[in-house]
C-alpha positions as CSV (number, residue, x, y, z in Angstrom):
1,X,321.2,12.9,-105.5
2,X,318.5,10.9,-103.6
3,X,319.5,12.7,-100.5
4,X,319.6,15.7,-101.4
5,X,315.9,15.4,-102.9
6,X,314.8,13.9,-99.6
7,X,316.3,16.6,-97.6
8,X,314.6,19.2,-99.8
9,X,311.3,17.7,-99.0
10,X,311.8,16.7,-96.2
11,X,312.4,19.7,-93.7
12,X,310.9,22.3,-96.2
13,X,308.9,23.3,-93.3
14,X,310.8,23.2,-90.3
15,X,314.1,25.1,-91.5
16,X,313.5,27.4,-89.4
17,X,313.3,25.6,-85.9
18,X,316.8,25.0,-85.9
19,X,317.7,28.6,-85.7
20,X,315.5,28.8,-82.6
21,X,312.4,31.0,-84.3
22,X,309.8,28.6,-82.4
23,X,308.7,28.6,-78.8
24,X,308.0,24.9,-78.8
25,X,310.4,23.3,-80.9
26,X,309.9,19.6,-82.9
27,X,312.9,18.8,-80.4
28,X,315.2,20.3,-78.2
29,X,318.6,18.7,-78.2
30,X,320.6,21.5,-76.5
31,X,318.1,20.8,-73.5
32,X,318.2,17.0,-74.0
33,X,321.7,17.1,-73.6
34,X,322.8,19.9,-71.0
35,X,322.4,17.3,-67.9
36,X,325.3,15.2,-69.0
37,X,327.5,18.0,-70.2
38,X,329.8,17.1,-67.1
39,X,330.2,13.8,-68.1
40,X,330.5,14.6,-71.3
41,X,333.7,16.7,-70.6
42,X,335.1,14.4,-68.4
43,X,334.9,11.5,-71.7
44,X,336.4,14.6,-73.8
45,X,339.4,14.9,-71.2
46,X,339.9,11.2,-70.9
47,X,339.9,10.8,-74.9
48,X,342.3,13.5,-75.1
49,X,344.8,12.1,-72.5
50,X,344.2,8.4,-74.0
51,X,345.1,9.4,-78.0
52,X,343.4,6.3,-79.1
53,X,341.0,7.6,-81.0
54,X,339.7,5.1,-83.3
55,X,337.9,1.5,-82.2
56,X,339.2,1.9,-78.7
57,X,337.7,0.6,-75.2
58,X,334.9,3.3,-75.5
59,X,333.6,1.4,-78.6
60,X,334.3,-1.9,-77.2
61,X,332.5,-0.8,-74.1
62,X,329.3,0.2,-76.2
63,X,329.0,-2.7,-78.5
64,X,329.1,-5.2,-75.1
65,X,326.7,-3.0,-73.3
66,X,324.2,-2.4,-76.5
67,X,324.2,-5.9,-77.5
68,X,323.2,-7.1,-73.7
69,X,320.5,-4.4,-73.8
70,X,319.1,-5.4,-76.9
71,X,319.4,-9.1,-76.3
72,X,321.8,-10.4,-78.8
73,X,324.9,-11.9,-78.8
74,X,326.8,-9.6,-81.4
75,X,326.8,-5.4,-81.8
76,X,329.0,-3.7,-84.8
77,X,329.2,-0.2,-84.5
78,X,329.5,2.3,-87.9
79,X,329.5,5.4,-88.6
80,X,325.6,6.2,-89.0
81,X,322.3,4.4,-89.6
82,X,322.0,4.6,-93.2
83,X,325.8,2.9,-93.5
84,X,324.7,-0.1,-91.2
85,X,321.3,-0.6,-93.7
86,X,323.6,-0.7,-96.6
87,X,326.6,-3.0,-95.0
88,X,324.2,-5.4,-93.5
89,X,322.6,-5.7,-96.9
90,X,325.8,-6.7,-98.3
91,X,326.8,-8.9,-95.6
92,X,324.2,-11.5,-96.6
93,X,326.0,-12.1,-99.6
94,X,322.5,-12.2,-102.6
95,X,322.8,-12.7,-105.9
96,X,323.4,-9.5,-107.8
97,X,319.3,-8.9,-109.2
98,X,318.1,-10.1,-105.9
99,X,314.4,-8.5,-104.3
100,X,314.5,-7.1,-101.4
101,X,311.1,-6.1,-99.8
102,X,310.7,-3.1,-97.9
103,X,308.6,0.2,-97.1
104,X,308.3,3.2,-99.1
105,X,306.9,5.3,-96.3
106,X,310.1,5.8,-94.7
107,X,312.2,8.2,-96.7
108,X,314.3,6.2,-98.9
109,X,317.0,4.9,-96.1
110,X,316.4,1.3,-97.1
111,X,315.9,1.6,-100.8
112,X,319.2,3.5,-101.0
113,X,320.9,1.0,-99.3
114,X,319.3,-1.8,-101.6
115,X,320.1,0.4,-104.8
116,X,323.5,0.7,-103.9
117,X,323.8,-3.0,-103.0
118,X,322.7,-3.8,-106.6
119,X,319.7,-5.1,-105.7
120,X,316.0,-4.2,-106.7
121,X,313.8,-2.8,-103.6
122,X,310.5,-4.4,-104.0
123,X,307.9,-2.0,-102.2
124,X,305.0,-3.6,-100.1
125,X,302.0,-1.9,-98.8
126,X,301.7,-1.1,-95.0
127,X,299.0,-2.1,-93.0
128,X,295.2,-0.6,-93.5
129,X,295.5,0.5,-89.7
130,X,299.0,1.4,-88.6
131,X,302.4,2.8,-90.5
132,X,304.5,-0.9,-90.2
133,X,304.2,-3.4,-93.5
134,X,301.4,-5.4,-93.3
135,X,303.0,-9.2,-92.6
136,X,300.5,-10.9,-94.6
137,X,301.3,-8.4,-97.8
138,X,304.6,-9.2,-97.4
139,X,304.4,-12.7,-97.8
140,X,301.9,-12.8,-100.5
141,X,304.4,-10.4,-102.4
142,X,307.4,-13.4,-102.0
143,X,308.6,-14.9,-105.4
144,X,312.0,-17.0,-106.2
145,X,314.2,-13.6,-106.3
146,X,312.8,-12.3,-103.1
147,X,316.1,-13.0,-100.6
148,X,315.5,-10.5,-97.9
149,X,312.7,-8.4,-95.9
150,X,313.9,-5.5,-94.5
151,X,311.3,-4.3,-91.6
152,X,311.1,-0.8,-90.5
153,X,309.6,0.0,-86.8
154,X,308.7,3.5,-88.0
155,X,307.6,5.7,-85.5
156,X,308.9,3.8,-82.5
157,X,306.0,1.3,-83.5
158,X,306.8,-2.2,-82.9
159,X,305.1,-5.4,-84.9
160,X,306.0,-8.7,-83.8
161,X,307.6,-10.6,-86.3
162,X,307.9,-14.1,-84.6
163,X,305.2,-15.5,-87.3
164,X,307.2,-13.4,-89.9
165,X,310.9,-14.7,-89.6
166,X,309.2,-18.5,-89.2
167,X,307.9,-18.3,-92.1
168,X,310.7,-16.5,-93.9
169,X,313.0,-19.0,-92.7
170,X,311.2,-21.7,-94.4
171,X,312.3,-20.0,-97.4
172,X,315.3,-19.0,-96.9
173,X,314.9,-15.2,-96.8
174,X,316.8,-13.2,-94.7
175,X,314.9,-10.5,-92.1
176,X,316.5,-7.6,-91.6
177,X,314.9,-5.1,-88.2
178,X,315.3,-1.4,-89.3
179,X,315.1,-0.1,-86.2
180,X,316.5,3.3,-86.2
181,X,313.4,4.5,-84.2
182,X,313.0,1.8,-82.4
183,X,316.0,1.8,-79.2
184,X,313.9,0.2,-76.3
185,X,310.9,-0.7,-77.8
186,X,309.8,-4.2,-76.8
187,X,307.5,-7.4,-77.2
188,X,306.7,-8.8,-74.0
189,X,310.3,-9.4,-73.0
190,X,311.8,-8.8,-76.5
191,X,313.4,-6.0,-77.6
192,X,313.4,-4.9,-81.6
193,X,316.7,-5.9,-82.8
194,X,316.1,-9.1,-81.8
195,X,313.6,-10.7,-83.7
196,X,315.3,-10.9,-87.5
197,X,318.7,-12.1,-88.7
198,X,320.0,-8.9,-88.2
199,X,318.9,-5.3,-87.4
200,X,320.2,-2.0,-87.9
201,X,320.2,1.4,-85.7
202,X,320.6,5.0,-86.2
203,X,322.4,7.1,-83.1
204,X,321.5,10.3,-84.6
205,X,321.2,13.0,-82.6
206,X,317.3,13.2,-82.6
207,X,316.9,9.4,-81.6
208,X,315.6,8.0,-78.6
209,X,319.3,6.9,-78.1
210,X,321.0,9.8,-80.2
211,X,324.9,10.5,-80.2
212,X,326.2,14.0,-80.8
213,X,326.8,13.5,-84.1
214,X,326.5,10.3,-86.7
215,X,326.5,6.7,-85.1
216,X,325.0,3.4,-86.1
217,X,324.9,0.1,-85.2
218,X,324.0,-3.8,-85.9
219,X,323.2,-6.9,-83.8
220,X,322.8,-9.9,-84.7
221,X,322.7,-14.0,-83.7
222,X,324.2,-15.1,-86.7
223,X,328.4,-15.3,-86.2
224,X,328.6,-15.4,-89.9
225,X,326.9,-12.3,-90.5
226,X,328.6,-10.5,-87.9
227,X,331.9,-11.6,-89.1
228,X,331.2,-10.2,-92.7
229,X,330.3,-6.6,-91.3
230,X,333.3,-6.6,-88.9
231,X,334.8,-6.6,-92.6
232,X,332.9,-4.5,-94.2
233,X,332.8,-1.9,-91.9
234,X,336.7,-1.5,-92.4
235,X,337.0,-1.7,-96.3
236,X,336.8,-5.4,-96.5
237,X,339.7,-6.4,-94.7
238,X,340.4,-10.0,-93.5
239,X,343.3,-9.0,-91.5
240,X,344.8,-5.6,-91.6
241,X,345.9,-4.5,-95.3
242,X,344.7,-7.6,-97.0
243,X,341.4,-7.6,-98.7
244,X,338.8,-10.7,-98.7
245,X,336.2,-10.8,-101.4
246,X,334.0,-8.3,-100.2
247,X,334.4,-5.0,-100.9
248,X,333.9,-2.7,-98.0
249,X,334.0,1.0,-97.0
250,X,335.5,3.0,-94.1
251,X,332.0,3.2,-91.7
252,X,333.4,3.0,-87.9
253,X,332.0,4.7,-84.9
254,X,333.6,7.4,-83.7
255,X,335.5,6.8,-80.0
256,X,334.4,9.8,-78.7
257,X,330.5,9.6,-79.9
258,X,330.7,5.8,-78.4
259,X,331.9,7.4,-75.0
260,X,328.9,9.9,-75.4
261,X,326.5,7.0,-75.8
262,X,328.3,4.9,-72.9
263,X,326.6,7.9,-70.8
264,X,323.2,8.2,-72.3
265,X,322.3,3.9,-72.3
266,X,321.2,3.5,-68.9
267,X,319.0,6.2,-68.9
268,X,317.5,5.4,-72.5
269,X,314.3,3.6,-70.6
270,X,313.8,6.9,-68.4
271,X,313.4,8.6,-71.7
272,X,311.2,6.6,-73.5
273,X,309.0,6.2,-70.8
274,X,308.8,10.3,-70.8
275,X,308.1,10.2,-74.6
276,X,305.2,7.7,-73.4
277,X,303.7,9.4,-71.3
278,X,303.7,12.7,-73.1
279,X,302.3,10.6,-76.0
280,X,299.6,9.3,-73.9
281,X,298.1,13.1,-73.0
282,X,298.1,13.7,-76.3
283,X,296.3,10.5,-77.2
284,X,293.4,11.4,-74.4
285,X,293.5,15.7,-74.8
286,X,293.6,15.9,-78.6
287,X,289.9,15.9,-79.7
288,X,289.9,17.6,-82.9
289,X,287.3,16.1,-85.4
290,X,289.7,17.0,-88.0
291,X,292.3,14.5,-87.3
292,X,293.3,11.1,-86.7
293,X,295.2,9.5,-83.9
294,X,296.0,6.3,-83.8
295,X,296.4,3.8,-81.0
296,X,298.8,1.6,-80.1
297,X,299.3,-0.7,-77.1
298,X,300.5,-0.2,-73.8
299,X,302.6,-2.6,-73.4
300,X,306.3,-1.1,-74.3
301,X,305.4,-2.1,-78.4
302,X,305.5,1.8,-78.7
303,X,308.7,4.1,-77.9
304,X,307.2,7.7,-79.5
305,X,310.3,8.2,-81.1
306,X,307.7,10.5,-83.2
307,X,303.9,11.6,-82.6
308,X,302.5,11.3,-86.1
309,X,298.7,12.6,-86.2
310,X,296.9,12.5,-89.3
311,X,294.8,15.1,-91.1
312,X,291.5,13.5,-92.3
313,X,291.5,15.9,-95.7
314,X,295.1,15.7,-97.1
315,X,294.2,19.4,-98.4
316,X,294.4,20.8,-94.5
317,X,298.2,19.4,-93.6
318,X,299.5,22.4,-95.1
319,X,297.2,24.9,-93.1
320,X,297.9,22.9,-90.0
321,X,301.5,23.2,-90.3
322,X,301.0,27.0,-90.8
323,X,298.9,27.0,-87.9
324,X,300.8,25.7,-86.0
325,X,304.1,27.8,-86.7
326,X,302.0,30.8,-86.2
327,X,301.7,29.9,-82.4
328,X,305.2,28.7,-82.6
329,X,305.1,25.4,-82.3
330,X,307.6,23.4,-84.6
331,X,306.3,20.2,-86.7
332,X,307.5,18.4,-89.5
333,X,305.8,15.8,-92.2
334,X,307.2,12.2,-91.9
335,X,307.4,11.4,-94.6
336,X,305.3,13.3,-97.9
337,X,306.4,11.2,-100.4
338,X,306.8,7.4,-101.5
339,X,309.6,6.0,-102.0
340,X,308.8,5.0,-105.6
341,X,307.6,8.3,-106.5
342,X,310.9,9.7,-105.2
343,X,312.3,12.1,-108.9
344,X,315.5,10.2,-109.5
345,X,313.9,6.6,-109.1
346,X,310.2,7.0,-110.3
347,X,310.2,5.9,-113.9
348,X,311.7,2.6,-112.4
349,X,308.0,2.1,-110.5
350,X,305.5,3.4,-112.7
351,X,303.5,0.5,-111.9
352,X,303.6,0.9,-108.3
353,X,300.6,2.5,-106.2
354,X,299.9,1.4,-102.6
355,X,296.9,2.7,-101.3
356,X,297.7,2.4,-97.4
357,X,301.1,4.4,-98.0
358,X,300.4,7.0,-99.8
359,X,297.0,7.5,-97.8
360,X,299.9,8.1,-94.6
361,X,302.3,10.0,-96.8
362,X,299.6,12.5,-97.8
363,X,298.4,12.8,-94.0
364,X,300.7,12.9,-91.3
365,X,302.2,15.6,-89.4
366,X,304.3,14.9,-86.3
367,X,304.5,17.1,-83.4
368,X,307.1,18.0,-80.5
369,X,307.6,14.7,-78.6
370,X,311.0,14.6,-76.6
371,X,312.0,13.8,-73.2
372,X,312.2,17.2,-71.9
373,X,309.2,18.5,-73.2
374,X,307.4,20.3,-69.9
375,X,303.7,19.5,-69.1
376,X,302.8,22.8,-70.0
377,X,304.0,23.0,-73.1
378,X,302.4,20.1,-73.9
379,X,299.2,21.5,-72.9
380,X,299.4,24.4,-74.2
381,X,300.2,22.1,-78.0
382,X,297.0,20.4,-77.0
383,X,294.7,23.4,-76.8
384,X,295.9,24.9,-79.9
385,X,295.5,21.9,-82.4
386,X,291.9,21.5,-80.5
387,X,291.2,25.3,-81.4
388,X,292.5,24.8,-85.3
């Protein structure tokens, strides 16, 4: 039911893209895709011939090379992003009642997960100038049930959480990295996925590192932690047929989508630094007084796995959108509403209001943003929003 209500809301306004109705569309994965289509087929023909389908080298091969890219000693692979939110919040183990602290700007991934942990989502406020929670919020909001933080890198924006997972550690609160839009992005030498206890990906197919169908992962440090999703990502089995304490579910990566991603890896950092550099000459072309774009760093903190711009008067996004799909150019709205104003859950947050998300939730649009997006078309994106 929570899905279904996100979805509704969610792509309300670019259904139509996918059937091909726009000239520039929010992205392009046909195109994206069509320079490994050899290698694809030659990973189809080799899974064929192999008939080891489930948890084979091609997995094994994936986990070792994501793990080194990321920087971390340990990769699980499951079957989508959502999955390795939910099994990594189980694999720490809280108390039944236990907060966890998260977003509510980034569509109800996290809170699911926490819901269905039985666990209460505790929603902090992001930061006055950015879409990330604010650190300092976040540890103001800390009580005794507090047990975990999980930290979304929305947008392909990075934070640094060092000074957060010092001080989280003090207390004994687990830091989880959602950082399903977040494949590459770094800290000086650090990549996101590295920083908490444990992190979480999405491979979806409109990631920065996207699969051709479902596909998450988690890495992690912690041998413990990895142990207990290695578990739970095959219903909770010790060894084969015999159950441990833990309750799992069936959530394994897919052989073949783990070849496809073997393929795409090495040339994940060619991509983001095209998504950069297309976000960039937006950044410096888009002068319309009517919206707000804002900065980031240059220093690899920021993957443009989306290009959110804002509408100063929440009352335009609407006539934006329009706009914009009148000169065929698709968008979308990431993400319009809170998590605790979300139908099925809201009477559970009444008290909840949090000025800085629901100031972002009412304003942003994001617009095409991909790898293979030509310099034209991003011109031409430019000179239209300028014109609106």
């Amino acid at each position: 039911m929570f899905l279904n209500v996100f979805y509704i809301i969610s792509f309300h306004i670019n259904y139509d893209l996918f059937r091909g109705d726009y000239l520039i569309q929010i992205n392009n994965l046909k195109q994206h895709n069509e320079p490994f289509f050899a290698q694809y087929e030659a990973k189809f023909q080799s899974f064929l011939r192999n008939g080891y389908y489930i948890l084979g080298d091609e997995v094994r091969s994936f986990e070792t090379a994501f793990s080194n890219y990321i920087g971390t000693q340990h990769c699980i692979s499951v079957a989508n992003g959502t999955d390795a939110i939910e099994l990594t919040v189980r694999a720490l183990q809280l108390p039944q009642g236990s907060e966890v602290i998260t977003a509510a700007n980034a569509a109800m991934y996290s809170t699911i997960s926490i819901l269905n942990s039985g666990l209460k989502p505790k929603f902090v406020d992001i930061s006055a100038d950015g879409y990330n929670l604010d650190i300092e919020k976040v540890l103001a909001a800390l009580t005794a049930t507090t047990k975990a933080v999980i930290f979304t890198h929305l947008y392909g924006r990075g934070t640094n959480l060092d000074s957060l997972k010092k001080e989280l550690s003090k207390k004994k609160v687990f830091l989880i990295e959602d950082c399903a839009q977040a494949h590459g992005c770094r800290i000086g030498d650090k990549k996101m996925g590295s920083f908490g206890d444990i992190a979480t990906f999405s491979f979806y197919p409109t990631k920065n590192l996207g699969a051709l169908g479902d596909g998450g992962a988690i890495t992690t440090n912690n041998s413990k932690l990895f142990q207990n999703v290695i578990e739970l990502r095959q219903y909770g089995w010790g060894k084969k047929y015999h159950l441990k304490e833990m309750v799992g579910r069936n959530s394994r990566l897919d052989e073949l989508q783990a070849a496809f991603l073997n393929t795409k890896l090495p040339h994940l950092d060619k991509f983001n630094a095209r998504r950069i550099e297309i976000a960039e000459t937006y950044l410096k072309g888009i002068t319309n007084s009517k919206l707000l774009i804002r900065k980031w760093n240059n220093d690899g903190s920021y993957v443009a796995h989306l290009f959110p711009v804002e509408v100063k008067d929440p009352a335009l996004r609407p006539l934006l959108a329009a706009y914009l799909g009148e000169n065929k150019i698709g968008c979308d709205i990431h993400y319009p509403v809170p998590d605790y104003k979300q139908t099925p859950i809201k009477t559970l947050f009444e008290s909840t209001r949090l000025e800085n998300t629901e100031d972002r939730c009412n304003k942003v649009l994001t617009i095409p943003c991909y790898p293979e997006l030509e310099n034209e078309n991003v011109k031409y994106i430019i000179e239209k929003i300028n014109k609106w």
